[in-house]
C-alpha positions in Angstrom: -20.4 29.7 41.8 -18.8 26.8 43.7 -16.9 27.8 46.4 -12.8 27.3 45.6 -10.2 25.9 47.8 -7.6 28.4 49.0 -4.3 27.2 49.7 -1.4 29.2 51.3 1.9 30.1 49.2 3.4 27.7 52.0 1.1 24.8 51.2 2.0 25.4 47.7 5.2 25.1 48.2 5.2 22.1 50.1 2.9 20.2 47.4 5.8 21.3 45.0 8.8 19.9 47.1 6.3 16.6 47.9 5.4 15.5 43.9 8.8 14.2 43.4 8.4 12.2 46.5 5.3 10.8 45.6 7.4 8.6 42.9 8.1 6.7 46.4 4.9 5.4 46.8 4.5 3.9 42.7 5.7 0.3 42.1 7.7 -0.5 38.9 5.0 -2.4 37.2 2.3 0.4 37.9 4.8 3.0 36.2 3.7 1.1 33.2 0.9 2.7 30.7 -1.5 1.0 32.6 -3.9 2.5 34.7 -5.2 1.2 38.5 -8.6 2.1 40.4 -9.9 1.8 44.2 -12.1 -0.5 45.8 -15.2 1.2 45.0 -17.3 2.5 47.5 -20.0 5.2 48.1 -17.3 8.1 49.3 -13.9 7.3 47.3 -13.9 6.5 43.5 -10.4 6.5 41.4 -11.1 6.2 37.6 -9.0 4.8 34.7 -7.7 8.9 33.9 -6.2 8.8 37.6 -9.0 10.9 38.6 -9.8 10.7 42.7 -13.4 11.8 43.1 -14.1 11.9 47.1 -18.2 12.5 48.5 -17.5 14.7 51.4 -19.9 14.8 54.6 -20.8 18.3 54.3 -20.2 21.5 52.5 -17.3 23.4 52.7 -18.1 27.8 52.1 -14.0 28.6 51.9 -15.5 32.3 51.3 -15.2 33.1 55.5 -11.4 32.1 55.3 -11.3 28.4 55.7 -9.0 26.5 54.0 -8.7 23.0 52.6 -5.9 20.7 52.8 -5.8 17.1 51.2 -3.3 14.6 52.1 -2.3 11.5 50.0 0.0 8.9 52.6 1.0 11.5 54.5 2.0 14.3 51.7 -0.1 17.5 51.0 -1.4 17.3 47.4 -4.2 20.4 47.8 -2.3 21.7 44.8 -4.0 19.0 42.6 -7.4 19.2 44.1 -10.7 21.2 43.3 -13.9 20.8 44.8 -17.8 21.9 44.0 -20.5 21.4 46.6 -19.6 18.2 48.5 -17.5 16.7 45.8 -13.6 16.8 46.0 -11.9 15.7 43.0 -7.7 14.7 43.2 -6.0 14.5 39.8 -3.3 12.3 40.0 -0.3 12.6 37.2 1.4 9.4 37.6 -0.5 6.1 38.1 -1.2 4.9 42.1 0.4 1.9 43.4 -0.9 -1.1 44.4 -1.7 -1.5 47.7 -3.0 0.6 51.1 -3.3 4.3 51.0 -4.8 7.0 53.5 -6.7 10.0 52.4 -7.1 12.7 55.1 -9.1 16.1 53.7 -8.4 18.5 56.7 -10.4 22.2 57.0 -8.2 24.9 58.7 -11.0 27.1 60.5 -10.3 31.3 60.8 -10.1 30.9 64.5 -7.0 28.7 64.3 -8.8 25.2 64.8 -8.2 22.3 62.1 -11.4 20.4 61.7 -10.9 16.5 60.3 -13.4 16.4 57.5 -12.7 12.9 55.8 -10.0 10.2 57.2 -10.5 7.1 54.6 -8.3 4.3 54.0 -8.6 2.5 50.8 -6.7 -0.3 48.8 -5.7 0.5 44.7 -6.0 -2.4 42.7 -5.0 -2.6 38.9 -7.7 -2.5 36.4 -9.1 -5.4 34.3 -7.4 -7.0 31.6 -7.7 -4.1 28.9 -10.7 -5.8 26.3 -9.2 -6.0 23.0 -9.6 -3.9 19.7 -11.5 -5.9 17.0 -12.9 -5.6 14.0 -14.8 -7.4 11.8 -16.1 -6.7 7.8 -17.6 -9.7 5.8 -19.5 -9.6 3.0 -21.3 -12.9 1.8 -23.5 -12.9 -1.5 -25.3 -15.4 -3.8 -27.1 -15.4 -7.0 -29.2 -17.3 -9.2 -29.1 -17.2 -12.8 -32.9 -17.5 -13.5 -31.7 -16.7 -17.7 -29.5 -16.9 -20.3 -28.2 -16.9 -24.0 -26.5 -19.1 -25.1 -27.3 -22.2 -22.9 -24.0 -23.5 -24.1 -21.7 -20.6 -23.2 -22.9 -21.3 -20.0 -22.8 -25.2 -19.3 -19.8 -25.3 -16.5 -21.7 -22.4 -14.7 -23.5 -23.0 -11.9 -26.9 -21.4 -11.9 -26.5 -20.7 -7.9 -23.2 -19.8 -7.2 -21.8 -17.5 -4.3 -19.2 -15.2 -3.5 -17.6 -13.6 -0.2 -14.8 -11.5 1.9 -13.7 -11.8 5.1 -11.8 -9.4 7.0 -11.5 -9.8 10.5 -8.0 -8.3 13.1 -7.7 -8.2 17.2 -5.3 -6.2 19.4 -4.6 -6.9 22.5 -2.3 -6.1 25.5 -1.2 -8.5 27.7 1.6 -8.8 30.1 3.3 -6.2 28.4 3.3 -8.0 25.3 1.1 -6.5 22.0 -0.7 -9.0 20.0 -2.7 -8.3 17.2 -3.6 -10.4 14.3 -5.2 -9.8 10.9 -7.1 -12.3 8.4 -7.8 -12.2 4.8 -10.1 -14.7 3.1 -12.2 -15.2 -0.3 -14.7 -17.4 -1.1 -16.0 -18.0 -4.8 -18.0 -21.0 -6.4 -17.1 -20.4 -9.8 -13.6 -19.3 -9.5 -11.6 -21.1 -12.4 -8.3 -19.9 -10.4 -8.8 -22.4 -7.8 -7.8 -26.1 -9.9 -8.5 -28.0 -6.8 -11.9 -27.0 -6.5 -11.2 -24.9 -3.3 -14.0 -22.1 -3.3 -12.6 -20.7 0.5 -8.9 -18.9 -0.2 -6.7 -17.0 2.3 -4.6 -14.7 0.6 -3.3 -13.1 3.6 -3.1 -13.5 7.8 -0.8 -12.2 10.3 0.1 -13.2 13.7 2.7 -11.0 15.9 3.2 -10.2 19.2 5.7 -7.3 20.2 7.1 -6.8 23.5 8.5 -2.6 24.0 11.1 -2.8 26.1 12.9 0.2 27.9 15.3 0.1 25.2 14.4 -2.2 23.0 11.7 -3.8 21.0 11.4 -7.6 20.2 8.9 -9.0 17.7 7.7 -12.6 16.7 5.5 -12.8 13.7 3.7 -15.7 11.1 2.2 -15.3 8.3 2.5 -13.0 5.1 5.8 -11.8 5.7 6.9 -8.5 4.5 10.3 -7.9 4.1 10.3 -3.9 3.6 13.3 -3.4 1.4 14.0 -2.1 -2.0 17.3 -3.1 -2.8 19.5 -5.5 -5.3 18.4 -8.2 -2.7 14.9 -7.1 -2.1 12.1 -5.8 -3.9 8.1 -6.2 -2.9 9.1 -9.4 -1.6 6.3 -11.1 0.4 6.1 -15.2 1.7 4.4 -17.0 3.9 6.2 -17.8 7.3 7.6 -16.6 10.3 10.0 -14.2 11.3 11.9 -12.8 14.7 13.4 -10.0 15.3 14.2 -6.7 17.5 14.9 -2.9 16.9 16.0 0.0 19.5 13.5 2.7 20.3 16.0 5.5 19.0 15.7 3.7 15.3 19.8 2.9 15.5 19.4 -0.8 14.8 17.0 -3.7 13.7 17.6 -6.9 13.3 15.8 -9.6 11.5 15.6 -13.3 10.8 13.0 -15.1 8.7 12.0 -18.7 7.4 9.6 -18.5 4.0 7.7 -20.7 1.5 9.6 -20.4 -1.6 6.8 -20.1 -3.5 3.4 -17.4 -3.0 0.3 -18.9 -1.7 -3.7 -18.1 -1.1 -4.2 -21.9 0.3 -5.8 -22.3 4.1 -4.8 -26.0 4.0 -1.2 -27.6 4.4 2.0 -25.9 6.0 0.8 -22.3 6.4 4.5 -21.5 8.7 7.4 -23.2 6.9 7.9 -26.6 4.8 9.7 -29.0 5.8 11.2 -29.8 2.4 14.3 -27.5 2.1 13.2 -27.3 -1.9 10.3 -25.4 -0.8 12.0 -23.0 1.8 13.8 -19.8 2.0 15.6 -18.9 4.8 17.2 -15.2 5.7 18.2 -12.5 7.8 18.4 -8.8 7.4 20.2 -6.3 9.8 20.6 -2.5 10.2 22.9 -0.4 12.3 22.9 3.3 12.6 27.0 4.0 12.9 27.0 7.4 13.1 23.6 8.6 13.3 22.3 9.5 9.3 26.1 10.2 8.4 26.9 6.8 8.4 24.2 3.4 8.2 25.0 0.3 7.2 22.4 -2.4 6.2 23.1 -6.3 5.1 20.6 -9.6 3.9 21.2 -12.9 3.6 19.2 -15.0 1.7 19.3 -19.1 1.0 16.4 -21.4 -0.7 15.1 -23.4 -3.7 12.1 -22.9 -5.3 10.6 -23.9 -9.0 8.8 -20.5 -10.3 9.7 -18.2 -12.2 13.1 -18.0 -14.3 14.4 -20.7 -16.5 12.6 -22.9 -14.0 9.7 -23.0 -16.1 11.3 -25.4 -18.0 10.5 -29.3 -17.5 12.4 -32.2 -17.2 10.1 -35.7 -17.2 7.5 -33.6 -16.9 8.4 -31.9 -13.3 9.4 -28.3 -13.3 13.4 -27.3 -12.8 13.9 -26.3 -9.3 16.6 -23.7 -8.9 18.4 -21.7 -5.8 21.2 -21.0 -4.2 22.4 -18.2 -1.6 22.9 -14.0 -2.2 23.7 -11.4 0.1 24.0 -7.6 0.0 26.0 -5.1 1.9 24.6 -1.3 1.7 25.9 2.4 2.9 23.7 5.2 3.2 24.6 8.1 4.1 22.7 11.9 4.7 24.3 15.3 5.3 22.8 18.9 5.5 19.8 18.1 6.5 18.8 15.1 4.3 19.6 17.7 1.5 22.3 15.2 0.4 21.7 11.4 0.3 23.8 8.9 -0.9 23.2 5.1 -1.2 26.3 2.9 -2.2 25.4 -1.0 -2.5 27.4 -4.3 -3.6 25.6 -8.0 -3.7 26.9 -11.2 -4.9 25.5 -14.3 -5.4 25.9 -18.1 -5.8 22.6 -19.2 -7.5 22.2 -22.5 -10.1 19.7 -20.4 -12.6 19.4 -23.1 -15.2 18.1 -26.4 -12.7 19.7 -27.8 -9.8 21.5 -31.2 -11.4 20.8 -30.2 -15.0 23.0 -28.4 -17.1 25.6 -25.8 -15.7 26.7 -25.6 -12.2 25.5 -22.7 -9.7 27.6 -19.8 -11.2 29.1 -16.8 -8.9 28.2 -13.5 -9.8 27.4 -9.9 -8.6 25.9 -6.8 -8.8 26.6 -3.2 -7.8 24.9 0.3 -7.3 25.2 3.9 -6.5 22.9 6.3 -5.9 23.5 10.2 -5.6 20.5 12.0 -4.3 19.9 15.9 -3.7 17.1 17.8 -2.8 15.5 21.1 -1.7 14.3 19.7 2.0 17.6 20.4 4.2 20.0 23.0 3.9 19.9 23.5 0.5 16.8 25.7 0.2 14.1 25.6 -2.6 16.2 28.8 -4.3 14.0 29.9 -7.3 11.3 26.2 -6.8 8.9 25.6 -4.3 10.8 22.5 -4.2 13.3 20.1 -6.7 15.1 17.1 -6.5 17.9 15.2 -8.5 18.3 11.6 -8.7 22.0 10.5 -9.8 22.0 6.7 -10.7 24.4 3.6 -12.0 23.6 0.1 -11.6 25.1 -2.7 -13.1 24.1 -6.4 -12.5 26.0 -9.8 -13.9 24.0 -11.9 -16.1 24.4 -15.1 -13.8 23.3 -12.7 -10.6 20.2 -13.5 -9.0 17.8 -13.0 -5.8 15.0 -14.9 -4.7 13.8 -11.8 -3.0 14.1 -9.9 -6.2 13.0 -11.7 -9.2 12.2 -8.9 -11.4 15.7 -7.6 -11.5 16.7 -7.7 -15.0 20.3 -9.3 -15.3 23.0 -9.1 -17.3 22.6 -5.1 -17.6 24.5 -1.8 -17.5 22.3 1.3 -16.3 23.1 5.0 -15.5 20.3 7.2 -14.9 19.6 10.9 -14.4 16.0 12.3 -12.7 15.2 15.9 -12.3 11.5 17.5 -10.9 10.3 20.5 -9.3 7.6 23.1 -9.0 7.2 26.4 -9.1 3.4 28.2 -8.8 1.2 26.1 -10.6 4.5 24.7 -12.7 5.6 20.7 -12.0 8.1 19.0 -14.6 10.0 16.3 -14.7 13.2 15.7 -16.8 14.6 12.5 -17.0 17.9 10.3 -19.3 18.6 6.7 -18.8 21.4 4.7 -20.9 21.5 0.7 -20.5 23.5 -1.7 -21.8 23.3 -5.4 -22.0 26.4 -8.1 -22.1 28.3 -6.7 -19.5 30.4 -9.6 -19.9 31.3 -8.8 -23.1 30.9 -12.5 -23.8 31.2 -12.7 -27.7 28.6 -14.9 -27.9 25.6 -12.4 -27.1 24.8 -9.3 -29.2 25.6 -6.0 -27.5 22.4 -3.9 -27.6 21.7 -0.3 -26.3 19.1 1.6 -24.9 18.5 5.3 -24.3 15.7 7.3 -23.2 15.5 10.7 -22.9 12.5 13.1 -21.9 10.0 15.1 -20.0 6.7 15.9 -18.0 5.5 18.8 -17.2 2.3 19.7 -15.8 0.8 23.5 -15.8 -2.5 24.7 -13.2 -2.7 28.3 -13.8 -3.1 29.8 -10.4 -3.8 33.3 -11.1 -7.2 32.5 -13.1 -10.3 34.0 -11.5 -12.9 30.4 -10.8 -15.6 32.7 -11.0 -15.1 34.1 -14.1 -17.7 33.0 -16.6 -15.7 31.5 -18.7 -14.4 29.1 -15.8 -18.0 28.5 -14.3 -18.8 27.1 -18.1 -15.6 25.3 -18.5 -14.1 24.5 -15.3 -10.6 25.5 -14.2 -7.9 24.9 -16.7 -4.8 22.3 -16.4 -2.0 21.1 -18.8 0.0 18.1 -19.4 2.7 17.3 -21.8 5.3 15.0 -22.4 7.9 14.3 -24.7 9.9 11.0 -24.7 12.7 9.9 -27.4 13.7 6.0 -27.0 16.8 5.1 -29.3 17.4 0.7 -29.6 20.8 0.3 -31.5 23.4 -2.8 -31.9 26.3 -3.1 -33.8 26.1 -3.2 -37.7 28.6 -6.1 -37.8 26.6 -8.3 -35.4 23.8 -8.8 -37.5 24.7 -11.5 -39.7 26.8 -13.1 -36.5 22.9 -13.2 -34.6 20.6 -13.4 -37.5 19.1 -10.2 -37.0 19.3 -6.3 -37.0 18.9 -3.5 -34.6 18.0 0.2 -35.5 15.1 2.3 -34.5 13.6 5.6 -32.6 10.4 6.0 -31.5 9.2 9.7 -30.4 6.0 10.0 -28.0 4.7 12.8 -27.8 1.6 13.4 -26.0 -0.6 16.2 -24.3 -4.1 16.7 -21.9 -6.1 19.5 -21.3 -8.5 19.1 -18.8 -10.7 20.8 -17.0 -12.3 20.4 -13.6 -15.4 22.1 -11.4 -16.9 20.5 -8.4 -19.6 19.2 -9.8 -17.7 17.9 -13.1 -14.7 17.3 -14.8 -13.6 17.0 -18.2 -10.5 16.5 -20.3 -9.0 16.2 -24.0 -5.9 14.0 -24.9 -4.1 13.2 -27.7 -0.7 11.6 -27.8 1.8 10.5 -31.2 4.3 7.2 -31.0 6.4 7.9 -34.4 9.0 4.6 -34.9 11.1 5.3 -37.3 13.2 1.4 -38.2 16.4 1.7 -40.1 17.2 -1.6 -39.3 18.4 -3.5 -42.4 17.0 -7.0 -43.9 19.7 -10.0 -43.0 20.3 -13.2 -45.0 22.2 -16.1 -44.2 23.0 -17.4 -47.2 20.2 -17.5 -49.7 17.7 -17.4 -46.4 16.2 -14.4 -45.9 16.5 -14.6 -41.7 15.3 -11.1 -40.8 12.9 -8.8 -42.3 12.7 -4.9 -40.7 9.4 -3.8 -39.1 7.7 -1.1 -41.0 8.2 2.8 -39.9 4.6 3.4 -38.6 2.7 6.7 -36.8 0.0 5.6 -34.1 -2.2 8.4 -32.8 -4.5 8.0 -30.1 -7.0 10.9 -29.4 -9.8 10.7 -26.3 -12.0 12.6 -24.8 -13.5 12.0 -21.0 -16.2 13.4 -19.0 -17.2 12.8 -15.0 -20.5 14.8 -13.8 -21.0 14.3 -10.3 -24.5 17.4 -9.4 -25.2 14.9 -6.4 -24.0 12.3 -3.7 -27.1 10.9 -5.4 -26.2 10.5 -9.2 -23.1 10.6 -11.3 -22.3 9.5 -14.8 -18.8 9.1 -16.5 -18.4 8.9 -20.4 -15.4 8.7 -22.5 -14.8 8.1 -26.2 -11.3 6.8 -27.8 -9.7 6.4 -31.3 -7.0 4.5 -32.3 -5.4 5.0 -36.1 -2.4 3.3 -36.8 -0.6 3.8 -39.9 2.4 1.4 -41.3 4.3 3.8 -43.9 6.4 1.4 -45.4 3.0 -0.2 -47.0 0.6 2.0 -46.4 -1.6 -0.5 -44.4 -4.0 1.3 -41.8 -5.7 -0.1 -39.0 -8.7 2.3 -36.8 -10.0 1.4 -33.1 -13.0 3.4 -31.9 -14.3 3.2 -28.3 -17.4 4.5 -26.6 -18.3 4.2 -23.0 -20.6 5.2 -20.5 -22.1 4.6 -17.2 -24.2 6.0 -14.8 -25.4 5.6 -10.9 -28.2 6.8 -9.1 -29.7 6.4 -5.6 -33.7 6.3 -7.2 -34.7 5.8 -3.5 -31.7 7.4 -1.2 -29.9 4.9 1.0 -32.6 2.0 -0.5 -33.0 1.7 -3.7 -29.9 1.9 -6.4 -29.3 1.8 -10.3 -25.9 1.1 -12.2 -26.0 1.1 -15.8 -22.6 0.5 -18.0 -22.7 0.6 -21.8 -19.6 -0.1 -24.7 -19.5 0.0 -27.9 -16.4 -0.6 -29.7 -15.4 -0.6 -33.9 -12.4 -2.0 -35.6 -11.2 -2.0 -39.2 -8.6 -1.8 -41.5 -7.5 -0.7 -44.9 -5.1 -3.5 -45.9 -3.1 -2.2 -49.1 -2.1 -6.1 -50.4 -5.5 -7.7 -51.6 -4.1 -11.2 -50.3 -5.8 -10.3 -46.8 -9.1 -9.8 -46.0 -9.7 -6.1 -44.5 -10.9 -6.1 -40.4 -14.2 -5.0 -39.7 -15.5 -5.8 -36.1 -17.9 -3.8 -33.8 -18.8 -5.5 -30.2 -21.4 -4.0 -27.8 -21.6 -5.1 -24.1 -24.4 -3.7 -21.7 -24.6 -4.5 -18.0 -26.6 -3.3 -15.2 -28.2 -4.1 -11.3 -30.5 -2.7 -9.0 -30.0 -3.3 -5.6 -32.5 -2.5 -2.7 -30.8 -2.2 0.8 -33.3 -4.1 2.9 -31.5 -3.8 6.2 -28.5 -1.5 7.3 -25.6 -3.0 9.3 -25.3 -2.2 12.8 -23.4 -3.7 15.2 -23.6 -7.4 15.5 -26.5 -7.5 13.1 -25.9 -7.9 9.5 -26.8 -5.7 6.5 -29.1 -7.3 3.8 -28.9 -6.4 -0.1 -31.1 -7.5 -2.6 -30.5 -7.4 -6.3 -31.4 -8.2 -9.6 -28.3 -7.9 -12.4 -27.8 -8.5 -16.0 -25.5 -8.2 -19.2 -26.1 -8.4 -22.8 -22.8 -8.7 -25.4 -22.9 -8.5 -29.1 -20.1 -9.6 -31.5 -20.4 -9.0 -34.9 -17.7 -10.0 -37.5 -19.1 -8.6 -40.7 -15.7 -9.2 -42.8 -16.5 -13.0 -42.0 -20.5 -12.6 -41.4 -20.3 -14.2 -37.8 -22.2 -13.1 -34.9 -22.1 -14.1 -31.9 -24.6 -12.9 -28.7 -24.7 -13.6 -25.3 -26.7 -12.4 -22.5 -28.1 -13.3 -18.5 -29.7 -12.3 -15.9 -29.4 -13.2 -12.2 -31.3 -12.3 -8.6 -29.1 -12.6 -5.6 -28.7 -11.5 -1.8 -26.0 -10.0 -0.1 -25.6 -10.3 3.9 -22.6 -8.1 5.3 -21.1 -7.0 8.3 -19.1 -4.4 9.7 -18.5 -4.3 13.4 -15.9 -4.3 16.1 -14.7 -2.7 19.7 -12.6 -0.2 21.1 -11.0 0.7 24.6 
């Protein structure tokens, strides 16, 4: 057993008092994260964990009643020491500062004399710039099509073609600051999304540097720019360009601004920051204050640009498309009490926004939107009472028909909603209960039709618990689970309105659906089967002797499938599933049938080298057409593909991994109520190099 240091209660004592005054010897900038470390030598070595390791000259046996003492500048820190043999190691808790610094390691002798052991000066200096985190993971492949059938399907095709990913993100401190950045990009030779010919694309990058204050946080970014809001303003909204912004460290405020591309982009080339065209350009700011901690937080956005997708901007004028803009803003309360048990969301956003072309037609139009949200749950004060857990969603929205948000294009318009969520659990119990009621023409402008929506239904899920896995019946089968939902969707509109609009509105549909499944660890199984009844009571509508609208047939469509995963091996697993589809129009009796096999398989022939994937479909369609006039469907299409791949190299490090393959695919389509077929098949050998590789501190 080493020997151990003894230290007297006074000594203790004295390191105690002497900690806090160590804080007199640590410069501002050392207090910092970073770590510092001596000039190395063959007796004193400090490491990056603040761990003094000290070669004394000789061996100290504290078993006879010597003691150690160790002195940092001047104050006793034996507290913090431990030695073995002649190695004495000091842990430090807070960093060293820069600079000079004596280290005396005194023995206090049982005869009362003090021997001098070690007496070192040394200077601390900070450590080397910290080496970044990286990452790197690429993947680069190309294939020839040595075969094929027919020659013509595949004239525009290049028989060598390639595809590729990049991925590729650094992190680095520096001066305080954090700076990391992340790259997306794609290349493919045969893309027929690129209409430039560009085969490289870079869907996403990201450039920021953040600098943690004491209090504060500040941020600069470029790039794909995220604005992480789901709100009448915002929703999912991401552009290329640049933003700025800070935040507290308690979460009490942030702050944003932010200049976009109107439009979404995967290009490398041209303005990758902002354009300089204020037609292409969005320009915004969000904010967030904490008032009264989660009682009381209000959040704002601003948002200005032009842009020409999307919306009645798909419309042309000589041929160029309708560019359209204009300004919104938002203004938001939230609100939590008991624990978030209660939250409340209250929300108002207006907007100024030309929707039909900027200098054609109507003039940018002033509108709004509004909406309140109620939410309970069991996660606070409340208490799960009889559930594991529940929660209740209380909704009503309402937005003009002339509001709109650049950041939030997929808000429908001109509609009135009030909505009502309820789900919980109990054992092996989930459900889901939920009623929404919308209405368009909020307006109440009398030229529009006023139509209604309502749905109203469930989910519920079932996992009996208290079944026994081992049980026979449960080895064969699996363990049990249930799903089942029931969903009622009413679509009305005024009777009067149909001869005003030319056409009628009157139907419910009823879905009703419901899966068994069952599940082991080496396979899993299921059954569904689900009913969409629409029953149409719309009427027919003339306008004069013109017969303008004629009332979709009452129809029943069941669809019934069956699915099966077996997994006996990281080695091997194969997935089947077979569908049908038969759709039946009451009013005349027409049916129509969709049947659908599938299955694939993989195995590892040769594990870690050689690999097989096999995919096979086959899918019939026909109908039973009750007016002769039309010739009944009968089509039946088979598609096989399949590859082998031998890994050749595994990828370590800097060196790349090498794949090589050999793939194919045969389809058949045969149209036997017309007598055409049509069949198509290739092959192709290829190579794929990849990498995956990076540092960390």
């Amino acid at each position: 057993m080493p020997p151990q240091i003894c230290i007297s209660v006074a000594a203790q004592l004295k390191s105690l008092i002497v900690l806090a005054l160590i804080g007199s010897l640590l410069t501002p900038s050392v207090l910092a994260q970073k770590s510092v470390f001596s000039e190395k030598s063959e007796l004193l070595v400090l490491d990056a964990n603040r761990l003094l390791t000290v070669a004394l000259p000789k061996k100290i046996n504290t078993l006879d009643g010597a003691q150690l003492a160790v002195e940092l500048d001047g104050y006793d820190v034996s507290l913090f020491a431990s030695v073995e043999g002649v190695k004495l190691s000091l842990q430090l808790t807070t960093p060293i500062a820069e600079g000079s610094h004596e280290l005396n390691v005194l023995v206090f002798l049982p005869n009362g004399e003090i021997e001098t052991l070690l007496a070192q000066s040394f200077n601390a200096q900070p450590l080397p710039a910290d080496s970044p985190d990286w990452a790197l993971n690429s993947t680069l492949a190309t294939n020839y099509r040595v075969d094929e059938k027919e020659e013509a399907d595949f004239a525009e095709i290049r028989k060598l073609s390639g595809r590729g990913a990049v991925s590729a993100s650094v992190y680095q401190q520096a001066g305080g600051w954090e700076l990391s950045a992340d790259m997306d990009a794609l290349y493919d030779s045969v893309s027929q999304n690129n209409p430039d010919n560009d085969e490289w694309a870079l869907p996403s990058y990201y450039l920021s540097a953040i600098y943690p204050g004491e209090s504060v946080n500040s941020k600069l970014a470029m790039g794909n720019i995220r604005l992480q809001r789901d709100d009448l303003l915002f929703s999912a909204y991401q552009r290329r360009g640049v933003e700025a912004g800070v935040s507290d460290l308690d979460n009490r405020f942030d702050v944003q601004f932010f200049g976009l591309k109107a439009e979404p982009t995967a290009g490398y080339h041209g303005n990758q920051v902002l354009p300089a065209k204020s037609q292409e350009q969005v320009t915004g700011a969000t904010a967030r204050v904490a008032v009264l901690d989660q009682y009381l937080q209000l959040s704002t956005g601003y948002l200005n640009g032009e842009t020409a997708l999307g919306g009645a901007g798909v419309s042309t004028v000589g041929g160029n498309a309708l560019e359209y803009g204009g300004d919104s803003w938002n203004l938001a309360l939230d609100s939590q009490f008991m624990r978030n048990s209660i939250w409340l969301h209250v929300e108002y956003a207006q907007s100024e926004f030309d929707s039909d072309g900027i200098g054609v037609g109507e003039n940018a139009t002033k509108d709004d939107a509004a909406q309140a949200l109620l939410q309970l749950s069991s996660e606070g004060d409340f208490g799960s009472g009889v559930f594991d857990f529940w929660s209740g969603v209380l909704q009503h929205q309402k937005v003009g028909a002339d509001f709109f948000s650049l950041g939030n294009l997929s808000l429908p318009g001109d509609r009135a909603l009030n909505r009502l969520l309820f789900k919980g659990a109990r054992g092996g119990l989930g459900f889901e209960v939920s009623w929404s009621d919308e209405e368009n023409n909020t307006d109440n402008d009398p030229t529009l039709p006023t139509q209604t929506l309502n749905r109203v239904g469930s989910d519920i899920n079932y996992t009996p618990m208290w079944l026994n896995p081992e049980n026979p019946v449960w080895q064969l089968l699996g363990n049990p689970s249930l799903a089942a939902r029931y969903y009622r969707t009413r679509q009305d509109q005024p009777g009067e309105q149909a001869e005003v609009y030319g056409f009628d509105l009157d139907n419910t549909t009823d879905e009703t659906g419901l899966t068994l499944s069952f599940a082991r660890n080496t396979f899993n199984w299921s059954v569904q089967y689900q009913l969409i009844d629409r029953d149409d009571r719309s009427r027919e509508v003339y306008l004069g002797e013109y017969l303008a609208y004629v009332p979709p047939s009452d129809s029943e469509n069941h669809l019934t499938g069956v699915q099966l995963g077996w997994f006996p091996s990281q080695r091997f697993s194969l997935n089947a599933s077979v569908q049908w589809n038969k759709q039946i129009e009451l009013d005349s009796g027409n049916r129509y049938r969709r049947r659908n096999f599938s299955i694939g398989g993989y195995s590892q022939v040769i594990p870690d080298e050689v690999s097989v994937m096999v995919n096979y479909n086959y899918g019939k369609n026909t109908s039973d057409l009750t007016d002769n006039l039309f010739v009944d469907e009968d089509f039946q299409s088979q598609f096989v593909n399949g590859q082998v791949t031998w890994s050749a190299r595994k990828s370590k490090g800097i060196h790349p991994g090498i794949n090589l393959y050999l793939k194919g695919s045969y389809g058949l389509q045969d149209n036997q109520a017309y007598s055409q077929t049509t069949e198509q098949w290739s092959a192709l050998l290829g190579a794929e190099v990849f990498w995956d590789t990076g540092a960390r501190r």
